[in-house]
C-alpha positions as CSV (number, residue, x, y, z in Angstrom):
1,X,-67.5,21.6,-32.6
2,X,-65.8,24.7,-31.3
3,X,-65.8,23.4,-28.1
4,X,-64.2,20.4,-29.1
5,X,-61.8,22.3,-31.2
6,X,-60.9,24.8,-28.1
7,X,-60.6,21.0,-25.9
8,X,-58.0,19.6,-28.3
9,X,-56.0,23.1,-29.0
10,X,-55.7,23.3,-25.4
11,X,-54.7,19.0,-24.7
12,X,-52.2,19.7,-27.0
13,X,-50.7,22.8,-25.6
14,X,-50.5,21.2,-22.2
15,X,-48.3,18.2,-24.2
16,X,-46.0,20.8,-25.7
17,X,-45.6,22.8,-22.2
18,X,-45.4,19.0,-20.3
19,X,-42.4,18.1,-23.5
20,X,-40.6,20.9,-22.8
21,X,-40.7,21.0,-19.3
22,X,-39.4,17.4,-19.4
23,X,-36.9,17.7,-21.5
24,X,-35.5,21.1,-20.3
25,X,-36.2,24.6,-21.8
26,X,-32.1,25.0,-21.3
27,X,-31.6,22.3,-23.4
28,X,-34.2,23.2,-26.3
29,X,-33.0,26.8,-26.4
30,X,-29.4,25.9,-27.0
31,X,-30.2,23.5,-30.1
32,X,-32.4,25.9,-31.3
33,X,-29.4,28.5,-31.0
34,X,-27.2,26.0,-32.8
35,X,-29.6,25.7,-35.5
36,X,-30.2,29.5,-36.1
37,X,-30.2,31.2,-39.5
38,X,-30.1,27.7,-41.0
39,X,-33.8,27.4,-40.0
40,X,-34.4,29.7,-43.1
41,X,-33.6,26.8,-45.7
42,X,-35.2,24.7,-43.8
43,X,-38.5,26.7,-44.3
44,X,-37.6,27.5,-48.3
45,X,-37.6,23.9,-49.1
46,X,-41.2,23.2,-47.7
47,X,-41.9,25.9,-50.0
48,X,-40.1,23.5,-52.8
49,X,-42.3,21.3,-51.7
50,X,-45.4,23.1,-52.2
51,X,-44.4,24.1,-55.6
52,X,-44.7,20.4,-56.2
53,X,-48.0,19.8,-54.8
54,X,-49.5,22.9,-56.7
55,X,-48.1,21.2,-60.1
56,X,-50.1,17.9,-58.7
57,X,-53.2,19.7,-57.9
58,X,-53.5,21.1,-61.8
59,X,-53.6,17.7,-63.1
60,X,-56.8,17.0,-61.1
61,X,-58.1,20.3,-62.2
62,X,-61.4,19.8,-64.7
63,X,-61.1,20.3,-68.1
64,X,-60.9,24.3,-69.6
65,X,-58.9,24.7,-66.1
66,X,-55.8,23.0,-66.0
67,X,-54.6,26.5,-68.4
68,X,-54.6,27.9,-64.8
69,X,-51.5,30.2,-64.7
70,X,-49.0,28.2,-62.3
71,X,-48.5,30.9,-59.8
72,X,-52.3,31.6,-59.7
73,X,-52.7,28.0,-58.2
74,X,-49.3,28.2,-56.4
75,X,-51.5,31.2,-54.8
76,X,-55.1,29.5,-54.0
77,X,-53.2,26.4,-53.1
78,X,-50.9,28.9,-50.1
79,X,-54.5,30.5,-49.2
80,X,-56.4,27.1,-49.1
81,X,-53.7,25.7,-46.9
82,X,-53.4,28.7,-44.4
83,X,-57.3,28.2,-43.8
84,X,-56.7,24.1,-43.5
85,X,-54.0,24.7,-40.8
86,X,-56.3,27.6,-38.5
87,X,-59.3,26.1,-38.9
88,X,-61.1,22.4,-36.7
89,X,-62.7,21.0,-39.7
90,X,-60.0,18.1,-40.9
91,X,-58.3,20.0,-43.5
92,X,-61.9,20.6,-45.2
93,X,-62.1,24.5,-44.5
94,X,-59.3,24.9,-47.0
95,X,-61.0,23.0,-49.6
96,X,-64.0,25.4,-49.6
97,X,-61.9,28.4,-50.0
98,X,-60.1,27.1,-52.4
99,X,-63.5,26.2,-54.3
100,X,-64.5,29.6,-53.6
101,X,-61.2,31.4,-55.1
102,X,-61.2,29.0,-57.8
103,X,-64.6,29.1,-58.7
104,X,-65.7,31.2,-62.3
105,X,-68.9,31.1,-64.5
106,X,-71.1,28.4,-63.0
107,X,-68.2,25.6,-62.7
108,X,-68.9,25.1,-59.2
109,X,-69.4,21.0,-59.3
110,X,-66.1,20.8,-61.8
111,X,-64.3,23.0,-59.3
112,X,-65.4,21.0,-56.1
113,X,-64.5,17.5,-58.1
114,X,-60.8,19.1,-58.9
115,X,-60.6,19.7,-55.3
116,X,-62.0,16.0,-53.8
117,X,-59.3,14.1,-57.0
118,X,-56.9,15.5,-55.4
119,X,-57.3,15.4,-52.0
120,X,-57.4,11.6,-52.5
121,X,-54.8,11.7,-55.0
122,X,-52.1,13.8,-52.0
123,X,-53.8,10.9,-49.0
124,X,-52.8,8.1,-51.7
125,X,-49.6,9.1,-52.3
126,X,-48.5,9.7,-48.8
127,X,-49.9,6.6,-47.7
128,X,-47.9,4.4,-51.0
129,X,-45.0,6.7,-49.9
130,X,-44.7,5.9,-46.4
131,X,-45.7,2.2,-46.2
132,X,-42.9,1.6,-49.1
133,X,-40.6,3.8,-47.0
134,X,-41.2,2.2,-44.0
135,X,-40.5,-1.5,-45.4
136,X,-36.9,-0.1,-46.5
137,X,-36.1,1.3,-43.1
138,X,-37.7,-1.1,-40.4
139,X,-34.5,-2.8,-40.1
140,X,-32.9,-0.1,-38.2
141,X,-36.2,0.9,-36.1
142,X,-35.8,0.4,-32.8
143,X,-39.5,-0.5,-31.8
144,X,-41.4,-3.7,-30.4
145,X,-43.8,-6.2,-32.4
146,X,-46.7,-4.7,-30.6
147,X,-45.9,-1.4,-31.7
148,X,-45.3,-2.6,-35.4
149,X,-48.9,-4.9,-35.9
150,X,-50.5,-1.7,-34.6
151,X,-48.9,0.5,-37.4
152,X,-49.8,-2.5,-39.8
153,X,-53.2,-2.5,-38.5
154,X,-53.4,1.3,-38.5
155,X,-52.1,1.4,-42.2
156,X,-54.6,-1.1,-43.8
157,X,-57.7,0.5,-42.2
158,X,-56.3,3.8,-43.9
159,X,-55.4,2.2,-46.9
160,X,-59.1,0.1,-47.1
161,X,-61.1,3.7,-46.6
162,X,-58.6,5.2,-49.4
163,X,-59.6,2.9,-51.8
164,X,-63.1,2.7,-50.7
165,X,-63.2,6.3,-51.2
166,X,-61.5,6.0,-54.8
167,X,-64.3,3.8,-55.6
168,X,-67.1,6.0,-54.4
169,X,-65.6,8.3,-56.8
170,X,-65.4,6.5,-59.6
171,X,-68.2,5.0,-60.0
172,X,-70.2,8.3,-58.7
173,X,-71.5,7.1,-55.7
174,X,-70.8,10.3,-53.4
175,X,-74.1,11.5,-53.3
176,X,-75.7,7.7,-53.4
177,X,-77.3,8.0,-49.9
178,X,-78.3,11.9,-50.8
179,X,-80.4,10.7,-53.5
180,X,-81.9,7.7,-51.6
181,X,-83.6,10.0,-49.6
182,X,-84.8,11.9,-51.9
183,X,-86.6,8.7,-54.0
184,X,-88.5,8.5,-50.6
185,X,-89.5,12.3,-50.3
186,X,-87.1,12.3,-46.8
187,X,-85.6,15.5,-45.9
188,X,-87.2,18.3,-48.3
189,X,-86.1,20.6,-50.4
190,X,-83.0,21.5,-48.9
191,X,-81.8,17.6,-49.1
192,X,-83.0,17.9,-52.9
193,X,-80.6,20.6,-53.5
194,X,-78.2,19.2,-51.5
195,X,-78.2,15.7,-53.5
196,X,-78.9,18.1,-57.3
197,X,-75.4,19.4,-56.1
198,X,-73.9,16.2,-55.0
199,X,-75.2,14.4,-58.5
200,X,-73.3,17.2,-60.4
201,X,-70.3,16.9,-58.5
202,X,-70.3,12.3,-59.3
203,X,-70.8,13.1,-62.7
204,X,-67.5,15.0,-63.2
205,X,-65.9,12.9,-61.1
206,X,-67.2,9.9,-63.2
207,X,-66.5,11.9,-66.4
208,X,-62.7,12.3,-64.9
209,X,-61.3,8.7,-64.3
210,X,-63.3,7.5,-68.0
211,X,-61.5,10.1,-69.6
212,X,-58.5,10.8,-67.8
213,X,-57.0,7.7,-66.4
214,X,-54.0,8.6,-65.8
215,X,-54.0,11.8,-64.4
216,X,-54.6,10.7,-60.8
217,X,-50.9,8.4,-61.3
218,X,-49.4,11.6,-62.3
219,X,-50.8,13.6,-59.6
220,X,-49.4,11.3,-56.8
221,X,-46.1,11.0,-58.6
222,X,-46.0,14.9,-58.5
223,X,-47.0,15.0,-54.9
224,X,-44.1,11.9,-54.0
225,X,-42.0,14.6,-55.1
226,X,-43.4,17.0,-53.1
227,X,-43.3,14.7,-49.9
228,X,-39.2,13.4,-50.6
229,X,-38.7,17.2,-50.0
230,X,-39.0,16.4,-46.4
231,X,-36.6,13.9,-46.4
232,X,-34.3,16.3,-47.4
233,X,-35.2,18.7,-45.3
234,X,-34.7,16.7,-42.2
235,X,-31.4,15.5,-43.5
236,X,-30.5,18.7,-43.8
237,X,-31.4,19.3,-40.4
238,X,-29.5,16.4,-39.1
239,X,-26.6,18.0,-40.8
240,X,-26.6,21.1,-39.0
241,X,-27.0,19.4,-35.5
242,X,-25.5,16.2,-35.5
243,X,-21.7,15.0,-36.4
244,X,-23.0,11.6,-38.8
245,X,-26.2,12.7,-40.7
246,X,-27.7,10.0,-42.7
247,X,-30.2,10.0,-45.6
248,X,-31.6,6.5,-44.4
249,X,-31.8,7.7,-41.3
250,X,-33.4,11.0,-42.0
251,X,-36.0,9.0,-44.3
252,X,-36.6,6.9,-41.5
253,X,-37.8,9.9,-39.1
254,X,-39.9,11.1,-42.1
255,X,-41.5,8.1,-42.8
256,X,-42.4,7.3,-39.2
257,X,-43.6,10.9,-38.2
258,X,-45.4,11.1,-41.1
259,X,-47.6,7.3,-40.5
260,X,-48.3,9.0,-37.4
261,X,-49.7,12.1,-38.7
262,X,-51.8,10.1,-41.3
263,X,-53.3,8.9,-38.1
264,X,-53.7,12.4,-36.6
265,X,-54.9,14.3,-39.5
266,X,-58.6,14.9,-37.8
267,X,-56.9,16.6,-35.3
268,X,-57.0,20.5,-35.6
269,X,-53.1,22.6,-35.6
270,X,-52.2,19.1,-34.5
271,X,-50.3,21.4,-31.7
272,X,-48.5,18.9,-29.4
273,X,-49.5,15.7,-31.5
274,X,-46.4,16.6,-33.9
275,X,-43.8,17.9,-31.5
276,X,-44.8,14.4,-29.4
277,X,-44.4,12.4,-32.3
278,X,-41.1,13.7,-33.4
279,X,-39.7,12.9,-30.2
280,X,-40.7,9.3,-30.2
281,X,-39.0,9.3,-33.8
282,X,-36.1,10.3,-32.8
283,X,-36.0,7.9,-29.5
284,X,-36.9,5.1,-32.0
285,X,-34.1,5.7,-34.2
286,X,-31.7,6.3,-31.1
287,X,-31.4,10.0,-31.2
288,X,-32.0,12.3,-28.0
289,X,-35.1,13.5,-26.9
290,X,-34.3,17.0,-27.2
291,X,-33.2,16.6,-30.7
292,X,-36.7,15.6,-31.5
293,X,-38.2,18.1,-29.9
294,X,-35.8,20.8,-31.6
295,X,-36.8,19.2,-34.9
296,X,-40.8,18.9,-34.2
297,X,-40.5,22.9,-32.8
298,X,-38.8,23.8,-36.3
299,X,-41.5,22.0,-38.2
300,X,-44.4,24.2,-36.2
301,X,-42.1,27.3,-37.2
302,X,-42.2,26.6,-40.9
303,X,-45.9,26.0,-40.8
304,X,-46.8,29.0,-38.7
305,X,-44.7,31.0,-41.6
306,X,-46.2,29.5,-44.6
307,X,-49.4,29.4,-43.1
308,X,-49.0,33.5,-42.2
309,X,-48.1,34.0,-45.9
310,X,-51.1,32.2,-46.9
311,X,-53.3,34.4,-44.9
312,X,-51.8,37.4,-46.7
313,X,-52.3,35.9,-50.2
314,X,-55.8,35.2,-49.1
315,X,-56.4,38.6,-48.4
316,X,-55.3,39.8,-51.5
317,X,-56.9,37.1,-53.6
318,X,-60.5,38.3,-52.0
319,X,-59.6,42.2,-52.4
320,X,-59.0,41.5,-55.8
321,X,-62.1,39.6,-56.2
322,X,-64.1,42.2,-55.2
323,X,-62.5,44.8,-57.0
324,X,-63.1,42.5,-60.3
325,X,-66.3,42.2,-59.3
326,X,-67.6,46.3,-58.8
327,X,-66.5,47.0,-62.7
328,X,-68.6,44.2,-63.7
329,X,-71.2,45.1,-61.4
330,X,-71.8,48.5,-62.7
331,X,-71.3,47.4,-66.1
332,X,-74.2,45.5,-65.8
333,X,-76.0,48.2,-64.2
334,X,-75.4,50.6,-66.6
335,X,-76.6,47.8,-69.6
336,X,-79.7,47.1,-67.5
337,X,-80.2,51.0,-67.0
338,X,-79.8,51.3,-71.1
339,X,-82.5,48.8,-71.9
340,X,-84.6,50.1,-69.8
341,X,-84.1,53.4,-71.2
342,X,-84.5,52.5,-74.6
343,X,-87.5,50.3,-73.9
344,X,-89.4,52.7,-72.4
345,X,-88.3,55.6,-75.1
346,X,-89.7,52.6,-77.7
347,X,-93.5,52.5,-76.0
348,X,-93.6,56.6,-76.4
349,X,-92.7,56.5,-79.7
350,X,-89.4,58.2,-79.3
351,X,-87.1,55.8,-81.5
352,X,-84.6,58.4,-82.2
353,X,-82.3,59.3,-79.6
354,X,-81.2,62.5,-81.7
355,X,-83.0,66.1,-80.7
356,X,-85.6,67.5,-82.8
């Protein structure tokens, strides 16, 4: 795996280098001049953004942890993603940490169900989002009927697993294979454990969608929300660098770049891939190469920052673990050390603790 990791990380740098070249580093550095300072708002409304998707992640908390103080999941949610965007495993390293930094008094299954509710519930509504998006601007797309069956094609597999997925869920079927093997005595103990775990983890999840019906809805409408902050975004970056900015043009860009990072999403730091993407994008919708580039280069920027400031919060969210955890520790300590104490002062017959 970290071989294949290093292989892509370095295919995709070649790209970027290969882009650039191509298009001319002249060229790039002179729309990026033009752009300056107003790459900051461009990188405070993904933060917007994010602010939305935290609000949609506490709906698919469990029950007894939806009280979660807002900036507390704002928080895991920044550390969680920091770990997603560094790490090869398909956006599931960031899951575990946030299970970890989420996790309190033995609700690990209700934790880990939170997390897999809503990771569903964000590839759901990006996938409604676009495809609906899409319809509304294919009009103006520049791009041939091969090219469009494919993204058809490409759509409804993604759509099909989605749903499959959803239904797994629902009807607590995650760990059906697990437990399979363990009616026929295959795998051991560790697969025993492994599918005990798994059988916790369906049984919130079925407990969730009898219960709580609508709370996956409400969690993609909250993370819609989140996602039409790009649109804005790249409107706002059409502003800066072009004389006619258009909002159905600068939905148009969002809604193709982001189909084709639904079909990237395996891919680790996605580095190349995106800058690549955005160029075609653009070229569909009749806008410069360079432009594209410019834009997909300001998109890395804002998730190299936000992805530095998760790092940070991660930090601090594990210091302060730890530090919670010492005074506890020798709390308990100290309790066992009493007991102890006043067990063994019980067998000598010493009930007082006064001096004679």
């Amino acid at each position: 795996m970290k071989k294949f990791h290093l292989l892509v990380v370095l295919s995709g740098a070649i790209l970027a280098v290969l882009l650039i070249y191509k298009i001319g580093p002249g060229e790039l550095l002179g729309q990026l001049r033009r752009l300056g300072w107003a790459l900051v708002p461009l990188v405070l409304i993904e933060g917007v953004a994010l602010l939305f998707h935290t609000q949609a992640w506490r709906i698919c908390l469990p029950d007894g942890r939806q009280s979660l103080p807002f900036f507390r999941a704002f928080a895991i949610l920044l550390a969680g993603g920091s770990i997603n965007y560094l790490t090869p495993f398909a956006g599931l390293g960031g899951e575990v940490t946030k299970g970890v930094l989420l996790a309190s008094g033995g609700e690990g299954s209700k934790n880990a169900a939170g997390i897999i509710i809503d990771k569903l519930s964000y590839a759901l509504a990006q996938l409604l989002f676009v495809v609906v998006g899409s319809l509304a601007c294919f009009p103006a797309m520049n791009i041939s009927r091969t090219a469009m069956g494919a993204m058809i094609g490409g759509t409804s597999l993604l759509g099909a697993g989605m749903l499959i997925f959803l239904g797994l869920q629902k009807y607590g079927k995650l760990g059906l294979f697990l437990r399979w093997l363990v009616g026929r005595r295959m795998g051991g103990r560790r697969v025993e454990r492994l599918a005990s775990a798994v059988t916790a983890v369906d049984e919130k999840l079925t407990l969730f969608y009898r219960r709580r019906r609508y709370d996956l809805p409400r969690s993609m409408l909250w993370h819609i929300f989140g996602m039409a902050c790009g649109i804005v975004q790249c409107y706002y970056f059409l502003a800066v660098l072009t004389d006619q900015p258009s909002l159905r043009l600068a939905s148009g860009i969002w809604f193709l770049g982001t189909w084709f990072n639904l079909l990237s999403f395996a891919l680790p730091v996605n580095l190349g891939v995106m800058e690549a993407t955005r160029v075609i994008s653009f070229k569909i919708f009749g806008l410069p190469a360079t432009l594209g580039l410019t834009y997909g280069i300001t998109l890395r920027l804002e998730q190299l920052f936000w992805a530095g400031v998760g790092l940070l919060i991660y930090g601090a969210l594990l210091f302060q673990m730890r530090k919670g955890r010492a005074p506890r520790l020798r709390k308990e300590s100290c309790d066992a050390i009493s007991k102890t104490t006043l067990d063994q002062g019980g067998r000598n017959g010493n009930v007082s603790s006064r001096p004679a």
